[in-house]
C-alpha positions as CSV (number, residue, x, y, z in Angstrom):
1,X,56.6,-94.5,147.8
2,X,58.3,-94.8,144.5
3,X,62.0,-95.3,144.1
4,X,61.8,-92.3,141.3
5,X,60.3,-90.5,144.3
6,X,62.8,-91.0,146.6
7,X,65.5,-90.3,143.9
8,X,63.9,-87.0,142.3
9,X,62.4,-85.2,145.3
10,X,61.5,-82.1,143.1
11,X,59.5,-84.6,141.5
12,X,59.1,-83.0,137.8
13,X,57.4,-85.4,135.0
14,X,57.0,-84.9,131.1
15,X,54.8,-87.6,129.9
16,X,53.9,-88.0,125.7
17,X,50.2,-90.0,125.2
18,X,49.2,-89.1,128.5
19,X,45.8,-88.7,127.6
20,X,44.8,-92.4,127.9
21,X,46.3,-95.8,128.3
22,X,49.5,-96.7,129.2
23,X,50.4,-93.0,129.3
24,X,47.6,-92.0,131.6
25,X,48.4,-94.8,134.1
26,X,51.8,-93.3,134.7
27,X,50.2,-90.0,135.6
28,X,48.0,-91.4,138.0
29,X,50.8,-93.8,139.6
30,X,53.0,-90.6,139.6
31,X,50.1,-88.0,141.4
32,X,49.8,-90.3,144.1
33,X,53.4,-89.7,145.3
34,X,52.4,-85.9,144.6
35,X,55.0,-85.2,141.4
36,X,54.1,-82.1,139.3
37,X,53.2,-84.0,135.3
38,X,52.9,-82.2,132.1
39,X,50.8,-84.3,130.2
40,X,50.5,-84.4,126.4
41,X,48.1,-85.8,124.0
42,X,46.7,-85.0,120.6
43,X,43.4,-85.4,122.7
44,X,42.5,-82.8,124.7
45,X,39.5,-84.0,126.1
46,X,41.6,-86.8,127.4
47,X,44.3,-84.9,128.3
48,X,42.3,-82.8,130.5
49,X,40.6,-85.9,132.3
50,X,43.6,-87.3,133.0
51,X,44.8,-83.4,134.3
52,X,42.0,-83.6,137.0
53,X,42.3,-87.0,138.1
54,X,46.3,-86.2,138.9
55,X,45.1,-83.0,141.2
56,X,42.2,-85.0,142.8
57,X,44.9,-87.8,143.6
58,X,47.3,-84.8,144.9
59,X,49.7,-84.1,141.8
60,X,49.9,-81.0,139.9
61,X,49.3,-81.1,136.0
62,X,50.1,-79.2,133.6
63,X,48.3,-79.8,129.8
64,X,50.1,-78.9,126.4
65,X,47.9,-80.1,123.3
66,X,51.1,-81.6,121.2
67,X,51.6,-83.9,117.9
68,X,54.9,-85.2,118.9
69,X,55.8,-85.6,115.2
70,X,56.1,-81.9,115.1
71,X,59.6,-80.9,115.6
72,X,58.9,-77.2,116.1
73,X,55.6,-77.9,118.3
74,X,57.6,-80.0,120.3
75,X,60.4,-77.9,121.1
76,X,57.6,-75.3,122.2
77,X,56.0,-77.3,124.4
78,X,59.6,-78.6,126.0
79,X,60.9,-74.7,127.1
80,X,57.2,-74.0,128.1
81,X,57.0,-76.9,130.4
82,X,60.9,-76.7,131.6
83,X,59.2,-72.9,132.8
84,X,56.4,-73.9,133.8
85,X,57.9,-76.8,136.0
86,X,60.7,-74.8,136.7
87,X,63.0,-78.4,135.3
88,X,62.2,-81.8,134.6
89,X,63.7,-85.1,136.6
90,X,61.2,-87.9,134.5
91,X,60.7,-87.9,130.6
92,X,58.3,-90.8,129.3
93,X,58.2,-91.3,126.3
94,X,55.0,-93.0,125.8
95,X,53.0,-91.6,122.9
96,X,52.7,-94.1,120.0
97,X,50.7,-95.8,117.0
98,X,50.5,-99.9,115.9
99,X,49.8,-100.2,112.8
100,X,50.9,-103.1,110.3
101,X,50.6,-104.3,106.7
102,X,53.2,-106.2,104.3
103,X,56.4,-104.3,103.4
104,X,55.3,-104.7,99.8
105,X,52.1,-102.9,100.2
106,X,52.4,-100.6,103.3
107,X,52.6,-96.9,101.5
108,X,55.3,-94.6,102.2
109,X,52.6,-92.6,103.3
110,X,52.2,-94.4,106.2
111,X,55.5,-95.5,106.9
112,X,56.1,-91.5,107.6
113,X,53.6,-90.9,109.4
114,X,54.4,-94.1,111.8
115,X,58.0,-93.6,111.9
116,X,56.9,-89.3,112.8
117,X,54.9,-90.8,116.3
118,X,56.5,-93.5,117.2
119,X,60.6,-93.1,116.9
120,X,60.7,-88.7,115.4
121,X,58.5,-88.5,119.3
122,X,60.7,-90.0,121.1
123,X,63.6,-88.5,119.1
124,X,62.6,-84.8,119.8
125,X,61.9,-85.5,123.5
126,X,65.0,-86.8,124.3
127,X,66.7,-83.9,122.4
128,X,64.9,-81.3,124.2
129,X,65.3,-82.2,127.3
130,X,68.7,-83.7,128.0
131,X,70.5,-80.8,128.0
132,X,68.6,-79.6,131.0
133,X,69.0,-83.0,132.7
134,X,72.7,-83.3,131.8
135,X,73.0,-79.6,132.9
136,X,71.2,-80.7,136.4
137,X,73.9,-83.9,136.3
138,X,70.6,-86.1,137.0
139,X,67.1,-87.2,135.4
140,X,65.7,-90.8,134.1
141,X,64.4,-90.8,130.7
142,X,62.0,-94.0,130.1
143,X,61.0,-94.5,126.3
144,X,58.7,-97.2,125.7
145,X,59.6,-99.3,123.1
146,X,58.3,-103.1,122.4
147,X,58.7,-106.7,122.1
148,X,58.4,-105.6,118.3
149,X,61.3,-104.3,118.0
150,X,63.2,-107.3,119.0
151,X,60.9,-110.1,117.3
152,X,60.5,-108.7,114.4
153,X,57.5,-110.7,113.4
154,X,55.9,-110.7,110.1
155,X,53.1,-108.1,108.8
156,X,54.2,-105.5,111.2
157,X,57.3,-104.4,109.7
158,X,56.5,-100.5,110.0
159,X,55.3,-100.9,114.0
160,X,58.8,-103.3,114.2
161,X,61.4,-100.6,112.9
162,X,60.2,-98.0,114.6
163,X,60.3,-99.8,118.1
164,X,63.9,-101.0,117.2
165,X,65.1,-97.5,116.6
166,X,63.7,-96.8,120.1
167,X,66.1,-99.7,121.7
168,X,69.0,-98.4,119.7
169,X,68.9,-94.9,120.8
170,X,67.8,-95.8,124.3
171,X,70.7,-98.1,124.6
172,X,73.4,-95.0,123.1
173,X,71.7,-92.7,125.4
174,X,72.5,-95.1,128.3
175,X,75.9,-95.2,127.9
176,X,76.4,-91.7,126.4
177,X,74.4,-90.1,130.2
178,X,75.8,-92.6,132.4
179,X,78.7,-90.0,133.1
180,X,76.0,-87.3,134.0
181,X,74.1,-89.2,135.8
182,X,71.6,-89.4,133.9
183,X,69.6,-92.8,133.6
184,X,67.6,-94.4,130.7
185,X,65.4,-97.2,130.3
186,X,64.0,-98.7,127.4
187,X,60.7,-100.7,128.0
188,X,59.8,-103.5,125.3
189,X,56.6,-105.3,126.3
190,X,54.7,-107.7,124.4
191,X,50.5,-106.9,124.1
192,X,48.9,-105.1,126.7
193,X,45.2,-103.8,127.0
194,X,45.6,-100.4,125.3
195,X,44.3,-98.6,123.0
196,X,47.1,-98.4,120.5
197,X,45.3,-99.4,117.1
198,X,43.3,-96.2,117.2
199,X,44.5,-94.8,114.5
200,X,45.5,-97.9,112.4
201,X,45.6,-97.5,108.7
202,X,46.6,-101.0,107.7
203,X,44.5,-103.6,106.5
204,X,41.4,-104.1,108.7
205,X,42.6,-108.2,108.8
206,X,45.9,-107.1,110.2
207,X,44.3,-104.7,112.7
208,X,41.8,-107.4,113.5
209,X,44.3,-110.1,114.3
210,X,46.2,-107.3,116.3
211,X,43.2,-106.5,118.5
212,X,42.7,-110.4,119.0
213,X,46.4,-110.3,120.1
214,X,45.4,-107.3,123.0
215,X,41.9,-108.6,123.9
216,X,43.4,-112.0,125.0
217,X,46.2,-110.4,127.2
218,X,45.4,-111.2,130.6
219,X,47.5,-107.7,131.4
220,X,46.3,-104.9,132.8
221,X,47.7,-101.3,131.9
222,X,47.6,-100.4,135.6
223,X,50.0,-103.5,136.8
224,X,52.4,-102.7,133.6
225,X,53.1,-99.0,134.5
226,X,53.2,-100.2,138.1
227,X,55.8,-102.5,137.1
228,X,57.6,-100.1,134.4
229,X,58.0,-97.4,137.0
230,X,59.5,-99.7,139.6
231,X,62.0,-101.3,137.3
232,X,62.9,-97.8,136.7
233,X,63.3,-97.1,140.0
234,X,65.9,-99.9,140.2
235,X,68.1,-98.5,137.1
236,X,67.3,-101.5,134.3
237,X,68.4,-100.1,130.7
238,X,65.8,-103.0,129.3
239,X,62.1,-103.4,131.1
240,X,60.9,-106.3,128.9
241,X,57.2,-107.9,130.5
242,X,55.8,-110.1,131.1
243,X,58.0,-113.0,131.8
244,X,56.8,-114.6,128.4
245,X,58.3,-112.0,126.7
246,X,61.7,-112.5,128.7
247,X,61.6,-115.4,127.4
248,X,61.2,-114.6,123.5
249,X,64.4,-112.2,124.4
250,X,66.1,-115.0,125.9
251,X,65.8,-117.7,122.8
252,X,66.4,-115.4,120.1
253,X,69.4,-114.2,121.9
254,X,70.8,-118.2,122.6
255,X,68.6,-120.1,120.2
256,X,68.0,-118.2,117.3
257,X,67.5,-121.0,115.0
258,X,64.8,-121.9,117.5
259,X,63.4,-118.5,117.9
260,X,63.1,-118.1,113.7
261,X,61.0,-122.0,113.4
262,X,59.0,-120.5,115.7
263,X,58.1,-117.2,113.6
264,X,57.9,-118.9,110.2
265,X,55.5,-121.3,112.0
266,X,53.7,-118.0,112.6
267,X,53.5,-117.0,109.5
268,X,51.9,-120.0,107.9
269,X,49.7,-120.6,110.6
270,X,48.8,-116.9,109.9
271,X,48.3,-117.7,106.3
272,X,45.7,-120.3,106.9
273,X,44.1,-118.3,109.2
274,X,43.2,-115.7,106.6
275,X,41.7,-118.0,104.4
276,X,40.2,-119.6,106.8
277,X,38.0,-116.4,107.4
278,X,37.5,-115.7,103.6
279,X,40.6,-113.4,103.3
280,X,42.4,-116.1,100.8
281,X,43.3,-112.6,98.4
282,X,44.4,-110.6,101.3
283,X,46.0,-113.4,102.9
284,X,48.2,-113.8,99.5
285,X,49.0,-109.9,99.4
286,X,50.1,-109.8,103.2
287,X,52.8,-113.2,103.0
């Protein structure tokens, strides 16, 4: 049983992307301990096959069809699921896009609509539904960030400030709940096997050297929401996996000399490779 079990015995979960991925592993790892999950995705196809795998597993589900960019959608969907649910003791967090591109040519276009997913979401979850658990005096709240927003590497600088203003205002709301009992975790992993490029609108080289990035991570979304919701359990502000990625945190934080050598190494390296693979233009208008 999960410590979030043992801790919230009403067992009440609110979960953003939960339609596949990361998201949908949480619902799944959640049923089994029978907690009662709304579950949100643009998707509703997905959304409602993740529904009835929670109920075969023993959850209860509850679907609401939601662009969490959409202030006033959101706040919708928050009252009807805090009726619906009758209260909420878990709020993830999880829905998000990657995307990437050059500052210089990323469009503000997309910069908005990157910045609406992947901080505005988390943004209008948190404010919807910590009144309710500071009301209650009790709740966890995990919002999955990334390694991204700590590294800051190059041609991703969209994807990098949105996962930063993540940490920040996990880290506020950590100290601002701790007095109400409420607890907050901010989750910053490095690549996983997801499906978060889906809807990418940066250059197809970025995307592609992105994908390359996910296809060789020998980690598994099951293990990594296995691993997220423990760490949870144990009240850690920052859930940063695998250890490689502890260890990025770790030199940038002691050896940040170190830590930039190694991303400007990245960035040449990077630049070859592009031109390597007949990209020489594109490889110029990304560094």
């Amino acid at each position: 049983m999960l410590q979030l079990t043992q801790r919230y015995p009403k067992k009440r979960a609110f979960i953003t992307g939960g339609g596949s991925g990361l998201g949908k592993a949480f619902s799944l790892q959640l049923a089994e301990d029978g907690w009662t999950i709304g579950i949100c995705d643009i998707n509703k196809k997905g959304m409602e096959q993740t529904a009835n795998a929670v109920k075969a597993l023993g959850g209860k589900a509850f679907t609401y069809r939601l662009d969490v960019s959409d202030e006033k959608a959101y706040q919708k969907v928050a009252e009807a699921f805090l009726d619906d649910a009758d209260g909420i003791d878990l709020l993830i967090n999880n829905a998000g896009v990657g995307d990437g591109g050059s500052f210089h040519t990323y469009p503000l276009e997309n910069w908005h609509w990157l910045m609406g997913i992947n901080f505005n979401g988390v943004l209008y979850g948190c404010y919807f539904f910590v009144p309710y658990m500071r009301q209650q005096k009790n709740g966890h709240i995990i919002n999955i960030a990334s390694m991204a927003g700590i590294a800051n590497a190059p041609s991703t600088a969209p994807y990098n400030v949105s996962k930063a203003a993540v940490i920040s205002l996990s880290e506020t709301l950590f100290y601002e709940l701790h007095p109400h009992n409420v607890k907050v975790s901010s989750v910053e992993p490095t690549f996983f096997k997801t499906n978060v490029l889906q809807h990418a609108r940066g250059p197809k080289a970025t995307q592609a050297m992105a994908q390359r990035m996910i296809d060789r991570s020998d980690l598994e979304v099951e293990p990594v929401a296995q691993e997220i919701l423990a760490k949870a359990g144990q009240e850690q502000l920052h859930i940063i996996l695998p250890k490689s990625a502890r260890q990025q945190a770790w030199m940038k934080r002691f050896f940040p000399k170190v830590f930039q050598g190694r991303i400007l190494k990245m960035v040449y390296k990077m630049r070859e490779k592009l031109r390597t693979e007949g990209t020489a233009e594109l490889g110029k208008n990304q560094f």
